[in-house]
C-alpha positions, 0 to 999 in steps of 0.5 A: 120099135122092139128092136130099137128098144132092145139095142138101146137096152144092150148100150145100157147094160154095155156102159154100166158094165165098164163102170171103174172098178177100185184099185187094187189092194196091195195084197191083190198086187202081190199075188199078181206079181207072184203069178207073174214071177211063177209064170216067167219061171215056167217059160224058162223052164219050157224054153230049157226043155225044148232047148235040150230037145233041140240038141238031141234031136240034131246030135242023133241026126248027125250021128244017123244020118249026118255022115259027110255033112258039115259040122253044125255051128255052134250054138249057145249052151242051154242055160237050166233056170233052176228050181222056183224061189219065191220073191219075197225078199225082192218083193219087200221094198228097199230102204230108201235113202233119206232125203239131202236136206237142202243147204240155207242159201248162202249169199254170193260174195261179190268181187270188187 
């Protein structure tokens, strides 16, 4: 009976549990999407670092070792993503164009 009790008593606690929370704030989604922006940029930066890793491990090992291999082939150039800017002006929503107005209905003019 204990056992049924406590199983019973964990579904309950699990279903107020997932219980819908408010929306966010409008500030809330602005620092997430800056939390994103940062993140993306970070991975970039990474994938630059490693990208010039790369290249000097392979331009070393042709030199050392390569001797009387084929050429390696040509590879895309590592692309440095620069310093992080924040956001903000893309953040800020664009002027929206205001809405065509529509035309009164004209009527058809008949043929005869």
């Amino acid at each position: 009976m204990k056992k049924h009790l406590s199983v019973l008593t964990g579904l309950v606690i699990s279903f107020s549990a997932c219980a819908k929370l408010p929306p966010l704030s409008e500030e809330a989604k602005a620092k997430a999407a800056e939390a994103a922006a940062k993140t993306a940029h970070a991975n970039k930066v990474a994938d630059f670092q490693l990208c010039k890793s790369r290249e000097k491990v392979a331009a070393h090992y042709f030199k050392t070792q390569g001797k009387g291999k084929p050429a390696p082939a040509a590879t895309p150039a590592c692309v440095d993503p620069g310093a992080y800017k924040p956001a903000e002006v893309a953040a800020a929503p664009a002027a929206a164009p205001a809405p065509a107005k529509p035309e009164a209905a004209k009527p058809a003019a008949k043929k005869g």
